[in-house]
C-alpha positions in Angstrom: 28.4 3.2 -25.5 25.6 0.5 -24.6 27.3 0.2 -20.8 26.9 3.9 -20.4 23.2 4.1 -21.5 23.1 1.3 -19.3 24.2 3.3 -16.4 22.4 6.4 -17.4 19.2 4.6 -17.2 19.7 2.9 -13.7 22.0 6.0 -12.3 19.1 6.9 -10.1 17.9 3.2 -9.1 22.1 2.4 -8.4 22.0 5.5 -6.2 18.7 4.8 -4.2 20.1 1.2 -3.8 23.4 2.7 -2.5 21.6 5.0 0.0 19.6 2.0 1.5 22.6 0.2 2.0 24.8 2.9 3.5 21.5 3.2 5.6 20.9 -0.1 6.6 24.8 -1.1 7.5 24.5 2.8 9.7 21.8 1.0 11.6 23.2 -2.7 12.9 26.2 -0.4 14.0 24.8 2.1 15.9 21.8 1.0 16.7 19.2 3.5 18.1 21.5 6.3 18.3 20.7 6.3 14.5 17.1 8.0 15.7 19.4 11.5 15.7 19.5 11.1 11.8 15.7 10.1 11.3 14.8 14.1 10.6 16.7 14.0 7.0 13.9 10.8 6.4 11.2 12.9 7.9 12.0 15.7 5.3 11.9 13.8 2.6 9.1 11.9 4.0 7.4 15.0 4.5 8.1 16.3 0.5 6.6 13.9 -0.2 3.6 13.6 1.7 2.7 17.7 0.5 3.6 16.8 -3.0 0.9 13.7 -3.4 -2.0 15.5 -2.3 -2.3 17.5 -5.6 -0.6 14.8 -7.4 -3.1 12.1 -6.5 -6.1 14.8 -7.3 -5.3 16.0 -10.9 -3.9 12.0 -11.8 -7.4 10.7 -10.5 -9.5 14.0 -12.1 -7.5 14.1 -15.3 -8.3 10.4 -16.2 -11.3 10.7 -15.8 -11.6 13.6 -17.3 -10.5 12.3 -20.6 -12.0 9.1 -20.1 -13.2 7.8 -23.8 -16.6 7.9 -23.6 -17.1 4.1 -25.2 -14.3 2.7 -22.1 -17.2 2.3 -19.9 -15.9 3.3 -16.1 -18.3 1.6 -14.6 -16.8 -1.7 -16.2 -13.4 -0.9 -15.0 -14.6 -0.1 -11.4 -16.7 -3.5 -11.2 -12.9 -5.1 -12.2 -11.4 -3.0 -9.8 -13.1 -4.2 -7.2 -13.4 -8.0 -8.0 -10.2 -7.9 -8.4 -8.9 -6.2 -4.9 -11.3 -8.3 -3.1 -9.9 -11.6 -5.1 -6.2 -11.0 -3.9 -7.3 -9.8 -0.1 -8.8 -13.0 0.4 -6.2 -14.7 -1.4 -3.6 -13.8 1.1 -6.0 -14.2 3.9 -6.6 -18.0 3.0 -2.9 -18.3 2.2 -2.0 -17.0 6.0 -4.6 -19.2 7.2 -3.1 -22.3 5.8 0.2 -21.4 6.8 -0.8 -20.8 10.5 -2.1 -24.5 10.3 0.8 -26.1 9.1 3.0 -23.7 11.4 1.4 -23.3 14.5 1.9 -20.7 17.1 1.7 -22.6 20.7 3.7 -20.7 22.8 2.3 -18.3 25.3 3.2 -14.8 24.1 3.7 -11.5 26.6 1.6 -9.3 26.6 4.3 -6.2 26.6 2.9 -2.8 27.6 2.5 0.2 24.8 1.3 3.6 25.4 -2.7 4.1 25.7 -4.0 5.4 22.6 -6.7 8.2 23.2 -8.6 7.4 20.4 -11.9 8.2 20.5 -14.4 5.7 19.5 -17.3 6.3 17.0 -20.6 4.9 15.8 -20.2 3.2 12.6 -22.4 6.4 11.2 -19.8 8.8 11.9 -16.9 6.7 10.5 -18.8 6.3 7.1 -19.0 9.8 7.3 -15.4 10.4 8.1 -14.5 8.2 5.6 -16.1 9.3 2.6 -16.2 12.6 3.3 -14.3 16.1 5.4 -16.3 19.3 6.7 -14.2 22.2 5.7 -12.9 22.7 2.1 -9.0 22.8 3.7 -9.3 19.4 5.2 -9.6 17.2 2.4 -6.0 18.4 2.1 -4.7 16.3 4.2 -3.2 12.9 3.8 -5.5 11.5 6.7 -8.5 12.1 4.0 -7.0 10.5 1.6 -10.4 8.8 0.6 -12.2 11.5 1.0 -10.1 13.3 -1.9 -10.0 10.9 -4.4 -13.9 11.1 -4.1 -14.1 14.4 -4.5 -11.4 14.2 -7.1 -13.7 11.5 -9.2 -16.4 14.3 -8.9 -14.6 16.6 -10.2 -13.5 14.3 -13.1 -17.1 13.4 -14.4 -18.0 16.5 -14.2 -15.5 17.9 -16.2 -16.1 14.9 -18.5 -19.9 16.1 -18.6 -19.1 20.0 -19.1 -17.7 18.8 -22.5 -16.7 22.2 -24.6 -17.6 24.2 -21.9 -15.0 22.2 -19.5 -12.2 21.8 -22.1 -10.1 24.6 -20.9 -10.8 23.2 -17.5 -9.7 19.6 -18.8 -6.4 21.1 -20.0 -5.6 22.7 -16.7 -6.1 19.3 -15.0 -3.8 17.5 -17.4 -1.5 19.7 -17.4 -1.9 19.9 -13.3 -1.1 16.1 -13.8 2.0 16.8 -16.0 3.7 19.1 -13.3 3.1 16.7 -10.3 5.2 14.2 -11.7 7.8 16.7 -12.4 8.0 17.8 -9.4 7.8 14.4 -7.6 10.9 13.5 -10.1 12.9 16.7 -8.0 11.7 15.3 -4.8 12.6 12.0 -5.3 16.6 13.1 -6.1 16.5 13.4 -2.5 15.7 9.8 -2.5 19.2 8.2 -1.2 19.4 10.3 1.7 15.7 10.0 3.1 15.4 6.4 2.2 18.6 5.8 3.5 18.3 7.7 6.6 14.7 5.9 7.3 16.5 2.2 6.7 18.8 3.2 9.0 16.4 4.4 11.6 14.3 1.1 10.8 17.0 -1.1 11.4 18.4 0.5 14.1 15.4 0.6 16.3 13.0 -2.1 15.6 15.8 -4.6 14.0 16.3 -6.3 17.8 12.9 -6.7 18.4 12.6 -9.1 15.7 14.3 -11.4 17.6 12.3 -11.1 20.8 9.2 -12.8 22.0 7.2 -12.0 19.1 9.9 -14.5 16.7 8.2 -16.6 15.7 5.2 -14.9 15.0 6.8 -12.6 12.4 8.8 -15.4 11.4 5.3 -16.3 10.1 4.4 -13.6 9.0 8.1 -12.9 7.3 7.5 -15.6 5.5 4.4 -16.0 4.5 4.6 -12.4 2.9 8.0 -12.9 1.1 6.3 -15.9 -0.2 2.8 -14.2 -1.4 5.4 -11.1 -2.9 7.3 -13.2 -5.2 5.3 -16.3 -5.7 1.7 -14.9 -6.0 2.6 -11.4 -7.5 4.5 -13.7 -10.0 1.7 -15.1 -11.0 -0.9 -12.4 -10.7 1.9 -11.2 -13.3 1.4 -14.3 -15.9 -2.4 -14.3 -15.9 -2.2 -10.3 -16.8 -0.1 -11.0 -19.6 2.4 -14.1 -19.6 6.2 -14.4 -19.4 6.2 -10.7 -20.9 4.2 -9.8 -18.3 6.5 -11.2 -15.5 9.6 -9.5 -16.6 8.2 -5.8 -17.0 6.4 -6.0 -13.5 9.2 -7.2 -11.8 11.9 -4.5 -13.6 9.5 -1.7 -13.1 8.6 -2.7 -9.1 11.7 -2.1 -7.8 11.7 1.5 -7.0 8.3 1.0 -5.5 9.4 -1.7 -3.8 12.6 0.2 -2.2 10.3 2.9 -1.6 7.5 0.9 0.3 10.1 -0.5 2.6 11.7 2.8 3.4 9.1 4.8 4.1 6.3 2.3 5.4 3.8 4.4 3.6 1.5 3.3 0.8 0.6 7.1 0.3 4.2 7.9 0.1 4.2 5.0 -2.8 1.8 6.6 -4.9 4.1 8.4 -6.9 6.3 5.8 -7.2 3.7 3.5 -8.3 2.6 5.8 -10.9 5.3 5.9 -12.6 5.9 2.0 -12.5 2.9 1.1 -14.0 2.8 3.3 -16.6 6.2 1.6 -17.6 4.2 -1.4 -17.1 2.3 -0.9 -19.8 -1.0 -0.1 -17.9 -3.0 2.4 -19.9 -3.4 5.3 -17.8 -6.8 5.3 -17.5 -6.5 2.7 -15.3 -3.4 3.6 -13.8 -4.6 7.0 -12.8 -7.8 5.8 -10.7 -6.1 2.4 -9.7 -3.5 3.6 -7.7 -4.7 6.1 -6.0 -7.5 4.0 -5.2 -5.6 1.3 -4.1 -3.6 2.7 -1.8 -6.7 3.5 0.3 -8.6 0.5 -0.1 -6.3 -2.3 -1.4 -4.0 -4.2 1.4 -2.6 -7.8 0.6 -0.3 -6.9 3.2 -3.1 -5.7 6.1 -5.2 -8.8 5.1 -2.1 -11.1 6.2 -1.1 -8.8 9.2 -5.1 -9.1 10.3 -5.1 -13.2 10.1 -1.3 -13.1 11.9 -2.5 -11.1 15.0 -5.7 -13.0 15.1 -3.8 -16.5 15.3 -1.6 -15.0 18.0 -4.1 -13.7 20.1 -6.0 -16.9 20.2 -2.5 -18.9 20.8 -2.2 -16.4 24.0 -6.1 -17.1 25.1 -6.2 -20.5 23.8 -8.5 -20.5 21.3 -9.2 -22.3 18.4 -8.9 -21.2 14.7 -10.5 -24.2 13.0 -14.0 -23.7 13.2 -15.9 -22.7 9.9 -17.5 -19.8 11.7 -14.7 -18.7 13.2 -12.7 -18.9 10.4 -16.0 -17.2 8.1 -15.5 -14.0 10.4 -11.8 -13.9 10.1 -12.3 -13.4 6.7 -15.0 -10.9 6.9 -13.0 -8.9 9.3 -9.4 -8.9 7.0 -11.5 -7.4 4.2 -13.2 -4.8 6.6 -9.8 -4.1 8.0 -7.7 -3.4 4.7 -10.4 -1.2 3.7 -10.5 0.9 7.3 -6.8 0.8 7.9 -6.0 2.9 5.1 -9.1 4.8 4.7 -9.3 7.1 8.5 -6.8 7.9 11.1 -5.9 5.3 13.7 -7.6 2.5 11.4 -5.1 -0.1 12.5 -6.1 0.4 16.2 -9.8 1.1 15.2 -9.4 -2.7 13.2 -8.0 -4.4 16.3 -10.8 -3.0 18.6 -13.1 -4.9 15.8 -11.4 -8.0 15.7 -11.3 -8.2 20.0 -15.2 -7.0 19.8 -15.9 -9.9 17.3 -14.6 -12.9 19.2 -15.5 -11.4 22.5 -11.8 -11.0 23.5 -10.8 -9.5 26.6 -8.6 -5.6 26.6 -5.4 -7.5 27.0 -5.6 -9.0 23.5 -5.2 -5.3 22.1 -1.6 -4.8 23.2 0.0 -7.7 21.7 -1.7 -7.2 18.2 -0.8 -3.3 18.0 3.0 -4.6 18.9 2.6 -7.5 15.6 1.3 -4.0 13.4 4.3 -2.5 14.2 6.9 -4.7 13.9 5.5 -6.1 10.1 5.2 -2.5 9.1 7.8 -2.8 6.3 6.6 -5.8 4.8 3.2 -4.9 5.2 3.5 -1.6 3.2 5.8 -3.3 0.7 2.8 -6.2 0.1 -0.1 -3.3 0.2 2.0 -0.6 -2.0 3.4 -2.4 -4.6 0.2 -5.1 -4.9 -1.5 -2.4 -6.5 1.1 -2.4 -9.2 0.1 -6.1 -10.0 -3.5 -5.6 -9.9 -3.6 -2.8 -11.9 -2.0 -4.9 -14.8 -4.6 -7.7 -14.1 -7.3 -5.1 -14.4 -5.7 -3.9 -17.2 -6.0 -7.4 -18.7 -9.8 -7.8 -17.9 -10.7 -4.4 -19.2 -8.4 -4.3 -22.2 -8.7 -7.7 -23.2 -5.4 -10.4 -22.8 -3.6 -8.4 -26.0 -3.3 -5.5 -24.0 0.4 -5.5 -23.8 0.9 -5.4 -27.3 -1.3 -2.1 -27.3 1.2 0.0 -25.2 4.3 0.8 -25.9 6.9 -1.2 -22.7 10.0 0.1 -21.5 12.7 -2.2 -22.8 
């Protein structure tokens, strides 16, 4: 009886795992003729991507909504932040240090990618694109993802502020929020094939170029972000709560962690995420304006990518990345870029023109750091998606208080 509740209540995690697998072995066969199977990934890729947009507005609008008036927000936004900046830098410095005892001294080629035709704005209108769409229809869009979950807070307080007049309103959001999920539970049945057909597609095409002359650059980076997954969100794990704490994040960060890789989308997370930390433990409070947040504006993974392709490019120009300056404004540009890259289109390119405009670097430097972006793309998205996981159960220590865990009720 035990075995089969057993199975019942990992039927869905075995079948995801199985999909990936099939996937993954489909790819090292055939290679990239596995791109004619890619649209069954872009489906479900694309089910989910409709199905987040309302999800992440009435999770984000409904905890607010029913925020407790004595659970100060502005408390849990101050911990918010410290505690995203904290684990950006973190892996920044981490990556630094590694680059310093593994050094990259080999000339790298500078391999050709298509031109981007992005158009380059002031810093004025990038704020404003950023925080903020013209037409009612746009903030839609997954490509405004910031842009909603402001206007999803606004809508929040003041449904908070409407009190009696705004409880009918307030019930329509939560139940909003209740239907979402459901509905994100139907698409994710779908799961094993369009996580499967994406590992395929991944391995298929970009598996080889692993191995070419970028090696041992993503060796490093390869290694430094297995390392800062298991070693750092380990302990990020222990300060939120102890052992305890270690073994509920880790049994409840698979599935986002399966997902991340899959579908190299921290959007395409959310749901996943959700519904992982509220297993955690993490009041949903928290979990409701943490997540979506942080898949906007929280990216362990960006923050190592930035310092990786900043190392290489100065291996290829021989530069220097020892100087306290130098090293200062590497820094300053990783938190600038995990806070772009997420939050408008073409932010990854938009952060690379920043870095090359910062240390004066010449247009060559561009195409080797867009080709480091897209090769790290799985592990990137797996350290950015599922580090929101962690931190929300730190914040949920700092706000809560370090009893916290014993307050919720954890899935055994």
């Amino acid at each position: 009886m035990e075995k089969n509740n057993i199975l019942k209540n990992y039927a869905g995690l075995l079948w995801l795992l199985a999909g990936i697998t099939v996937g993954s072995i489909v790819g090292l066969i055939f290679g990239k003729s596995v791109e004619s199977i890619k649209p069954l990934g872009d489906i479900f890729l694309n089910l989910l991507f409709t199905a987040v947009i309302p999800l992440v507005f009435f999770a984000v609008s409904s905890a607010i909504a029913n925020i407790d008036r004595s659970k100060k927000l502005g408390k849990l936004l101050t911990i918010m932040v410290l505690v995203f900046l904290a684990t950006v830098l973190i892996s920044a410095v981490l990556t630094l240090v590694a680059s310093w005892i593994f050094p990259i001294h080999q000339q790298l080629a500078a391999s050709n990618l298509p031109e981007e035709t992005t158009k380059i704005q002031s810093v004025g209108e990038q704020m404003t694109q950023l925080f903020t769409v013209s037409e009612f229809y746009e903030i839609g869009s997954r490509k405004n993802m910031l842009a909603l979950i402001i206007f999803s807070v606004l809508v929040g307080f003041s449904t908070l502020y409407a009190e009696e007049s705004g409880t009918e309103f307030k019930k329509f959001l939560v139940s909003g929020n209740e239907v979402m999920k459901k509905l994100i539970i139907l698409i994710m049945k779908l799961g094993p094939i369009g996580l499967g057909a994406y590992f395929a597609y991944q391995v298929g095409v970009f598996g080889p170029q692993l191995f070419g002359t970028y090696a041992k650059a993503l060796g490093l980076y390869y290694g430094v972000g297995a390392f800062y997954f298991i070693v750092f969100f380990t302990l990020y794990a222990f300060i939120a709560g102890g052992f305890k704490a270690i073994k509920i994040f880790w049994k409840n960060n698979i599935v986002p962690s399966l997902t991340a890789i899959g579908t190299c989308s921290s959007i395409a997370t959310i749901p996943a995420n959700l519904d992982g930390t509220t297993k955690m433990g993490v009041p949903a409070y928290i979990t409701n304006v943490t997540i979506p947040l942080g898949s906007t504006l929280h990216k362990d993974g960006s923050s190592i990518s930035s310092i990786i392709k900043i190392v290489v490019v100065f291996a290829i120009f021989g530069k220097d990345l020892a100087h306290v300056d130098t090293i200062i404004l590497a820094l300053g540009i990783t938190v600038l870029v995990s806070i772009v890259e997420g939050g408008i289109p073409n932010g990854g390119y938009i952060g690379e023109l920043l870095m090359i405009s910062a240390y004066q670097l010449p247009p060559e430097a561009l195409p080797p750091a867009m080709i480091i972006g897209t090769l790290v793309d799985p592990m990137a998205t797996l350290l950015n998606a599922t580090g929101d996981n962690v931190a929300a159960m730190l914040i949920a220590r700092f706000t809560e208080g370090k009893n916290w865990m014993d307050n919720k009720k954890l899935s055994s």
